[in-house]
C-alpha positions as CSV (number, residue, x, y, z in Angstrom):
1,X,-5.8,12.1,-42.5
2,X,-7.0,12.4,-46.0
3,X,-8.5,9.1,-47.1
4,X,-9.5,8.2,-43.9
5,X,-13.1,7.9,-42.4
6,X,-13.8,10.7,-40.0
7,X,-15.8,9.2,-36.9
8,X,-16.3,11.7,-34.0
9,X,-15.9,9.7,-30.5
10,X,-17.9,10.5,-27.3
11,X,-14.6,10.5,-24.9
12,X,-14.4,11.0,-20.9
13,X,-10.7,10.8,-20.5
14,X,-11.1,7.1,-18.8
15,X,-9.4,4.2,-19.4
16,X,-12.6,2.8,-21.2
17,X,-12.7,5.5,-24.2
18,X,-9.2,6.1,-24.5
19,X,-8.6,2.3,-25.2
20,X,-11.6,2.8,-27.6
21,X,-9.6,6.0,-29.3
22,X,-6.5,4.5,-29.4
23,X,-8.5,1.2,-30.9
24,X,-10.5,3.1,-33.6
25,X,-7.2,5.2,-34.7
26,X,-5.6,1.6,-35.0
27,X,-8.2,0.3,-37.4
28,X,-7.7,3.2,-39.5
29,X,-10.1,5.9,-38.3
30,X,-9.1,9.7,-38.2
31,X,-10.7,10.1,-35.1
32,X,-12.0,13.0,-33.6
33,X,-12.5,13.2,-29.8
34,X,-15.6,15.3,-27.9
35,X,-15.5,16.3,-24.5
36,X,-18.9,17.1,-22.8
37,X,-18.1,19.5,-20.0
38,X,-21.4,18.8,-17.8
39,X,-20.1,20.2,-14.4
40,X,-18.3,17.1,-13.8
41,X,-14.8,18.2,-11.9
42,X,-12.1,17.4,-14.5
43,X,-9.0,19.0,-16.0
44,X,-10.2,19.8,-19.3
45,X,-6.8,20.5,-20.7
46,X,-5.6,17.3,-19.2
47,X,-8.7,15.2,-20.6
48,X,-7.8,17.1,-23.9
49,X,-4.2,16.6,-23.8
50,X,-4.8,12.8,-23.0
51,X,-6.9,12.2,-26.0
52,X,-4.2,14.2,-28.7
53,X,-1.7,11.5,-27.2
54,X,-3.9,8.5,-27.8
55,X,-4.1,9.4,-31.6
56,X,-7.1,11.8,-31.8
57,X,-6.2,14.5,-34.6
58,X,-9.0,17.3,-33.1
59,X,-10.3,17.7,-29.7
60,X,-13.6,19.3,-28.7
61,X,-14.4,20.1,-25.2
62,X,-17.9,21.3,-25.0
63,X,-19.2,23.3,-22.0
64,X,-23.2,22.4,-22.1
65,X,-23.7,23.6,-18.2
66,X,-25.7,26.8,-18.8
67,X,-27.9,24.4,-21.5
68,X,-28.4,21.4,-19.5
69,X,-30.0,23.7,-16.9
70,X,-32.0,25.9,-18.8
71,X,-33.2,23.7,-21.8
72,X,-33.0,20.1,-19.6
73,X,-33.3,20.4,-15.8
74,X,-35.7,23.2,-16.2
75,X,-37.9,21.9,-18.9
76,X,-37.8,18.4,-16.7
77,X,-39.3,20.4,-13.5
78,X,-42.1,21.9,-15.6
79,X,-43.7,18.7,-15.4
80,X,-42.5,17.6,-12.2
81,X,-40.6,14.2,-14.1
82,X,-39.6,11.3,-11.8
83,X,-39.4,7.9,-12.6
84,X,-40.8,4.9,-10.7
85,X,-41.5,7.8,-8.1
86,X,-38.3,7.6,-7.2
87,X,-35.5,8.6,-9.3
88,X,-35.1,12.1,-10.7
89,X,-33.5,11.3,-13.6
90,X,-30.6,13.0,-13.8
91,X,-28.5,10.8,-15.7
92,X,-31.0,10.4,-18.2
93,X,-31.9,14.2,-18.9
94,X,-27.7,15.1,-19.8
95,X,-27.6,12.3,-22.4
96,X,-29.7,14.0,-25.0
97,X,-27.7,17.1,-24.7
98,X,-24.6,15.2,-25.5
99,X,-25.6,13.2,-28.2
100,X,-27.3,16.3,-29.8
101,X,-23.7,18.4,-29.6
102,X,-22.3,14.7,-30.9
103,X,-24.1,15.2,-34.1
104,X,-23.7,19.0,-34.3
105,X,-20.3,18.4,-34.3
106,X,-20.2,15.4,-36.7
107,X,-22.2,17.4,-39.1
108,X,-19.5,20.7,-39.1
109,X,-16.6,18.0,-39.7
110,X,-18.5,16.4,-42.6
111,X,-18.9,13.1,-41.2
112,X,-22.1,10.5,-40.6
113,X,-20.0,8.4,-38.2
114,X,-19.9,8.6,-34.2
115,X,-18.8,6.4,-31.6
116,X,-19.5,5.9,-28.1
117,X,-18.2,4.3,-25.1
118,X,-21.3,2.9,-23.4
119,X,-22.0,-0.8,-22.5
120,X,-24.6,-3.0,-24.1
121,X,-25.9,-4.0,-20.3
122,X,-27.1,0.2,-19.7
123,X,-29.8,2.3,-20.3
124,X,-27.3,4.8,-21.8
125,X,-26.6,3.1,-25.1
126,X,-30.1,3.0,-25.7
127,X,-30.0,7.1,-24.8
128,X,-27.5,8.2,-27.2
129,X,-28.4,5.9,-30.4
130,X,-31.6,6.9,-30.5
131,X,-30.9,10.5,-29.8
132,X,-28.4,10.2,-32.5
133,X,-30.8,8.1,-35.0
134,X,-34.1,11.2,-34.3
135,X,-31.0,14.2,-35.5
136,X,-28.7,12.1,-38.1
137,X,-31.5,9.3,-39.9
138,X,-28.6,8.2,-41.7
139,X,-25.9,7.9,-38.7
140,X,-23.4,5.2,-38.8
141,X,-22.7,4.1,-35.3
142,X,-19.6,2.5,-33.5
143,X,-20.8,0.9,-30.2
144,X,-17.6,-1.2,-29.3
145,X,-18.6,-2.8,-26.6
146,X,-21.1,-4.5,-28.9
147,X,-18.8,-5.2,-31.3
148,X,-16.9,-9.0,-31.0
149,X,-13.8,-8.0,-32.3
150,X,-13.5,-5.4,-29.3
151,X,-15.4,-8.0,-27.1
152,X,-12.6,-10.4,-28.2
153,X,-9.8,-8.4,-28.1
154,X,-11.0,-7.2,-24.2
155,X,-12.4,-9.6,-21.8
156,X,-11.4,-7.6,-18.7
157,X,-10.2,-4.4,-17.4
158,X,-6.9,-6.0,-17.6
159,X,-6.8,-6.2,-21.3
160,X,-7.6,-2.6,-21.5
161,X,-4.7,-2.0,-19.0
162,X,-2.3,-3.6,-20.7
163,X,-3.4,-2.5,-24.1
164,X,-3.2,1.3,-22.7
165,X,0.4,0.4,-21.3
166,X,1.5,-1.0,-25.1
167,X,0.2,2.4,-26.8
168,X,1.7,4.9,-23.9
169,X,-1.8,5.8,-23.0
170,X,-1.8,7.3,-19.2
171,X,-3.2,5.7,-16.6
172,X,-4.3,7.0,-13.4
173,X,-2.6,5.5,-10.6
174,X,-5.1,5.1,-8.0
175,X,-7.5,2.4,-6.8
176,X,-9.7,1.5,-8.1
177,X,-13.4,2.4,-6.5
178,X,-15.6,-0.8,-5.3
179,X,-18.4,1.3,-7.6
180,X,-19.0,3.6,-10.5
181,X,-20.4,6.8,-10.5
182,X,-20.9,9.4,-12.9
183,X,-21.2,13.3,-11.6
184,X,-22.9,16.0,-13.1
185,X,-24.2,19.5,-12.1
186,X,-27.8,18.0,-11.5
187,X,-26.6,14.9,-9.2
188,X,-23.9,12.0,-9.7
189,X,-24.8,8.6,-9.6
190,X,-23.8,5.5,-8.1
191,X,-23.9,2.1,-9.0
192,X,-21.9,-1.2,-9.4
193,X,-19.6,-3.0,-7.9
194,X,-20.3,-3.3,-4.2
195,X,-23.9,-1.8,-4.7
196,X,-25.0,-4.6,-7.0
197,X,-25.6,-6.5,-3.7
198,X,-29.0,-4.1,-2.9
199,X,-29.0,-4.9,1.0
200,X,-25.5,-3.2,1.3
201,X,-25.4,0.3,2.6
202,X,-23.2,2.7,0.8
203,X,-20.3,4.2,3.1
204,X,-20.8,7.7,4.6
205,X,-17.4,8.6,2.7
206,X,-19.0,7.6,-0.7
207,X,-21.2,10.9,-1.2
208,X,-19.3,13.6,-2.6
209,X,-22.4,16.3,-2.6
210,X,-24.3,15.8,0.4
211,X,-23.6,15.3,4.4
212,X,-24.7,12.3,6.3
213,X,-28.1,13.8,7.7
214,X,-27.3,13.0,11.3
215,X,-23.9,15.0,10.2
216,X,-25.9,18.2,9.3
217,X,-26.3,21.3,11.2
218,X,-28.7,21.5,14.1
219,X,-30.0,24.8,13.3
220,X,-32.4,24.9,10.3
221,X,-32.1,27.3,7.3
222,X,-34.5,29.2,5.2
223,X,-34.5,29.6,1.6
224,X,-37.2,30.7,-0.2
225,X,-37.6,29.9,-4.5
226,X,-38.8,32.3,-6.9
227,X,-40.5,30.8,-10.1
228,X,-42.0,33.0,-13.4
229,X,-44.2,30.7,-15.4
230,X,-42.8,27.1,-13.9
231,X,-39.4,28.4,-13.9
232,X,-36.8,29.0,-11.4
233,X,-35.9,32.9,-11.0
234,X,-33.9,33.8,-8.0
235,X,-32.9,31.5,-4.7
236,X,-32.8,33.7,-1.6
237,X,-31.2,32.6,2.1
238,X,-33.2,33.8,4.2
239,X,-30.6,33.7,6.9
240,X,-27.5,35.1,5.3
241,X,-29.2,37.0,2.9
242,X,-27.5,35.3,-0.4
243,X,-29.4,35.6,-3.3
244,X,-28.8,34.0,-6.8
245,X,-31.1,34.6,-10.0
246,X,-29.3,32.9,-13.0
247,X,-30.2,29.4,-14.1
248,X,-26.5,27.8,-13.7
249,X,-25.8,29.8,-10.0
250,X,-29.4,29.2,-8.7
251,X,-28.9,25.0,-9.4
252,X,-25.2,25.3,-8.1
253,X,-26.0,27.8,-5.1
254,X,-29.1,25.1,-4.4
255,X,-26.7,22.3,-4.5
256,X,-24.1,23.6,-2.2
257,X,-26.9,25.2,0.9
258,X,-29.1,21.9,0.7
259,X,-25.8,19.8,0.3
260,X,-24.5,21.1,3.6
261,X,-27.8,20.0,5.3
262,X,-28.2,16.5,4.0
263,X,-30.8,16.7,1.4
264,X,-31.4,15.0,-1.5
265,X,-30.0,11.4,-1.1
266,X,-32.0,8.2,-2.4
267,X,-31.6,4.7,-2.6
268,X,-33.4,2.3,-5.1
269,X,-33.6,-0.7,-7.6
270,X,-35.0,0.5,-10.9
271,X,-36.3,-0.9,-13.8
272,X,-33.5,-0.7,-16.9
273,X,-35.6,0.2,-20.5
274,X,-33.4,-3.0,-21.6
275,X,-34.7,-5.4,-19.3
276,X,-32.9,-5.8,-15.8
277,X,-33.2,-4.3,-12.4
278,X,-30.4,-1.9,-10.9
279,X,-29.7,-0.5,-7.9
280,X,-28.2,2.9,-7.5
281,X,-27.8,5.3,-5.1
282,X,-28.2,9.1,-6.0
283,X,-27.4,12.7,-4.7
284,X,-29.2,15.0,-6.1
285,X,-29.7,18.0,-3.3
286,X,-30.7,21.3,-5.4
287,X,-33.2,19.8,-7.8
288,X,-34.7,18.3,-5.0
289,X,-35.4,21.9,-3.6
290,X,-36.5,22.9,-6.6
291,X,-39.1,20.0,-7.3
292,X,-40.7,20.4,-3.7
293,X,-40.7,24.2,-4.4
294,X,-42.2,24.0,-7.9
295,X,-45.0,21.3,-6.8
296,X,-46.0,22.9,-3.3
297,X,-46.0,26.1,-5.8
298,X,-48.5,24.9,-8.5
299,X,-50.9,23.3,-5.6
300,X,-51.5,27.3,-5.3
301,X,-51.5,28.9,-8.9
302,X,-52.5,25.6,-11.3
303,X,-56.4,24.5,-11.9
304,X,-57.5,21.5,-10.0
305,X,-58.4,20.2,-13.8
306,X,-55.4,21.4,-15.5
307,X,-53.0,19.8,-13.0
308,X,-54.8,16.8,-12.3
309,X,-54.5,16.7,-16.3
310,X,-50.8,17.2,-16.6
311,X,-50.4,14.7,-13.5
312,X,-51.2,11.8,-15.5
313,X,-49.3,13.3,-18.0
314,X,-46.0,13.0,-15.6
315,X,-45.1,9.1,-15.7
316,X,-45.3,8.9,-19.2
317,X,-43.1,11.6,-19.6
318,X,-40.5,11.0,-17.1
319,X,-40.1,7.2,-18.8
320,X,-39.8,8.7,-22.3
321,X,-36.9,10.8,-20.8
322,X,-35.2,7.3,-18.8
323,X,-36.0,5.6,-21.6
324,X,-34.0,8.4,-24.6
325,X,-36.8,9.2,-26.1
326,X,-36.2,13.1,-25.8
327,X,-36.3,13.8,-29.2
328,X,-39.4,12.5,-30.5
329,X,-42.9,13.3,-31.7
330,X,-45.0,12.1,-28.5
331,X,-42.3,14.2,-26.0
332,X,-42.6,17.5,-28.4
333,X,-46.7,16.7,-27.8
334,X,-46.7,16.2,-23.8
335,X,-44.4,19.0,-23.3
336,X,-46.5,21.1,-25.4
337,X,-49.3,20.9,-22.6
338,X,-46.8,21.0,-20.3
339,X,-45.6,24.6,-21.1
340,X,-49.4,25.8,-21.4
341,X,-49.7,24.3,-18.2
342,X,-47.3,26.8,-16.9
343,X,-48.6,29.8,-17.4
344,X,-49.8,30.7,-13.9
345,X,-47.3,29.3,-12.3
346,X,-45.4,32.3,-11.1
347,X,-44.9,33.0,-6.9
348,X,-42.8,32.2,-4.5
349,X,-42.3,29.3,-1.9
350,X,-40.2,29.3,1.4
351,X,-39.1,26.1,2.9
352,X,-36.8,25.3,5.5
353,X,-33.6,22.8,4.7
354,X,-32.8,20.4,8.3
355,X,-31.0,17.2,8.3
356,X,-31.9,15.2,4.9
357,X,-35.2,16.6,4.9
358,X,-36.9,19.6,2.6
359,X,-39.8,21.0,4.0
360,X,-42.4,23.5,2.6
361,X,-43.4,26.5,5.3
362,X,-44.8,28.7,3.0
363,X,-45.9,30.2,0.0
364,X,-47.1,33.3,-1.6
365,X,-48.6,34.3,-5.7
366,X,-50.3,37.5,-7.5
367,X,-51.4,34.4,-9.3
368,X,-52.9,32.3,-6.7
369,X,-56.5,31.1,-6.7
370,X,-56.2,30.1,-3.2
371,X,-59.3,32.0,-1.4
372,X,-59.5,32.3,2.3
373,X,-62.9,33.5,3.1
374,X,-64.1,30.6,0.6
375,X,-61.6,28.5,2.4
376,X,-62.2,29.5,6.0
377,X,-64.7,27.8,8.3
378,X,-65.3,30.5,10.0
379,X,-67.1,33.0,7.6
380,X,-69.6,32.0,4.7
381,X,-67.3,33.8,2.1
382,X,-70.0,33.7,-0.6
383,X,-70.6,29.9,-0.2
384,X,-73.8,28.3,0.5
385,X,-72.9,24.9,1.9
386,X,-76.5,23.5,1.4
387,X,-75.5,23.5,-2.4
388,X,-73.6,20.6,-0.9
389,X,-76.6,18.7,0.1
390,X,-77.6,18.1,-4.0
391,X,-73.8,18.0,-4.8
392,X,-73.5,14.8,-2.6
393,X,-76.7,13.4,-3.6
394,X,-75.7,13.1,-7.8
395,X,-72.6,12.1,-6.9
396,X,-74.1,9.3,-4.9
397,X,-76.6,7.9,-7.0
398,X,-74.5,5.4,-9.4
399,X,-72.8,4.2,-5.8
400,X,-76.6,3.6,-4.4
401,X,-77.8,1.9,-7.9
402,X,-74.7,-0.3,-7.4
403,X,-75.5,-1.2,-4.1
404,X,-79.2,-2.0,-4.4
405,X,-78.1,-4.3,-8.0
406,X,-75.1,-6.3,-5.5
407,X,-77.2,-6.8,-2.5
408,X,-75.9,-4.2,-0.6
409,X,-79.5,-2.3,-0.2
């Protein structure tokens, strides 16, 4: 390969990037193919075996699970992100990761130049150049499906077929799905096809991690969620007593028990970063646990002030993240106050998991600032409630000004 240019290709094993390996090797390109192993369930040694065939002189298959929970998923449910109060993003959090290993590995085989299979329509493009751009300033990017010779070349997915057929490339010999979805350990997400018409309701035998609600067990079970300083520390069932305390288990134990009872499934149109709507369909059951867990947690440990603060703080995050803007100077800021903002948040919550829903029944903290004979409305606890009488008088005064300058005195 001496002489050639070295360009280090984002590859999935689909008939998309191995058209685009066998095309880059074709143009001259000594190309090097990387395999992000994000819990997606694939035959690694296949997925590698495929890409040697279609030309690629080096394989890397990358397992990122462990690192996508702890440094993405977990950093994510600090601050509670959701975007649109809706989607939970879990598409958006694993593209950072791979387009950071992407450059780690283009910088250990001496190159500048990384490719990538996404679609100038998506959200994902967008993701991975400027991920790419914030860790390699002077990154050379091939984006075929933005390029018109490859737009040319391949109008259809019948091009790509045949093409694939020419070179000996495999092809998998099933049907093709009436949608698209791409699985990791977090969620997988639907969208395409059939769901681009956003009245149609997804067939039961679409979800791959979560039952049909009315499908679900009629008994309830009880879990309870651990957290040390915002973060997730052990999962316990309280009914059959399992109990899991590293990152990667607690997500994939979480996924499995809340999975079983219909939780975590969500239908929406969001709003793409360039430009259109989309609808997709989600299933994300764990994270959902451990998002209702970690806000019922911090309505106990954080300051009124101090959450309130990092509330409004939460949007702008979670569209920086849908957006790609991981790597940058305003998201190192946020999540700056985001981790002080964690500091108390350490306890434990108990909910109960019953057909699709997730539902707090408890919670407990050494940290807690939660003070029942303050609280209680049956003992005094050290509060005079006259103080109340002034209280309510300030904070009526601009309200009473107001009124008498409108008319309303």
């Amino acid at each position: 390969m001496e002489g050639k240019t070295r360009v280090v290709l984002a590859y999935s094993g689909g008939l998309d990037t191995s058209v685009i390996l066998k095309w880059l090797v074709n143009k001259g390109y000594d190309v090097i193919a990387y395999v992000a192993d994000l819990g997606q369930q694939e035959d690694f040694e296949e997925v590698r075996k495929k890409a040697l065939s279609a030309g690629a002189s080096k394989v890397y298959v990358e397992d990122l699970k462990e690192e996508f929970v702890k440094e993405f998923v977990y950093q994510a449910l600090k601050c509670n992100a959701i975007y649109e109060g809706k989607y939970l993003l879990g598409t958006s959090l694993a593209r950072p990761l791979i387009a950071e290993r992407h450059i780690e590995i283009a910088r250990k085989e001496k190159t500048s130049v990384v490719a990538h299979g996404a679609t100038g329509k998506g959200n994902d493009q967008v993701r991975f150049e400027l991920t790419y751009m914030a860790l390699m300033p002077d990154v050379r990017i091939i984006a075929p499906w933005k390029d018109r010779e490859f737009l040319a070349e391949f109008q259809g997915r019948s091009d790509m077929i045949a093409y694939a057929k020419k070179y000996g490339i495999p092809i998998k010999a099933t049907v093709k799905k009436p949608y698209s979805s791409d699985p990791n350990i977090m969620h997988i997400s639907y969208e395409a096809g059939v769901l681009e018409d956003p009245k149609f309701r997804p067939n039961d035998d679409m979800f791959e991690m979560t039952v049909s609600p009315k499908d679900a067990p009629d008994k309830e079970t009880r879990i309870s969620i651990t957290f040390s300083k915002g973060v997730p520390v052990k999962a316990e069932n309280l009914e059959d007593k399992t109990v899991k305390t590293k990152p990667l288990e607690i997500l994939l134990y979480l996924n499995e028990v809340a999975g079983k009872n219909g939780v975590g499934r969500i239908d929406l149109v969001e709003n793409r970063f360039v430009g259109m709507k989309s609808r997709g369909v989600y299933e994300t059951p764990g994270y959902t646990v451990l998002r209702t867990a970690h806000l019922d947690l911090e309505g106990l440990t954080m300051d009124r002030e101090v959450m309130h603060i990092r509330d409004s703080l939460t949007p702008k995050i979670s569209e920086l993240i849908y957006n790609g803007f991981w790597y940058s100077p305003e998201m190192e800021f946020l999540m700056a106050a985001v981790e002080k903002s964690q500091e108390h948040v350490s306890g434990k919550v108990y909910l109960s998991l019953y057909k699709g829903n997730c539902t707090v029944i408890g919670r407990e903290s050494s940290e807690s600032l939660y003070d029942e004979k303050t609280a209680s409305m049956d003992v005094h606890g050290g509060y005079d409630q006259t103080d109340a009488v002034g209280f309510i008088r300030l904070n009526a005064l601009r309200l009473k000004n107001w009124a008498r300058k409108h008319g309303n005195g």
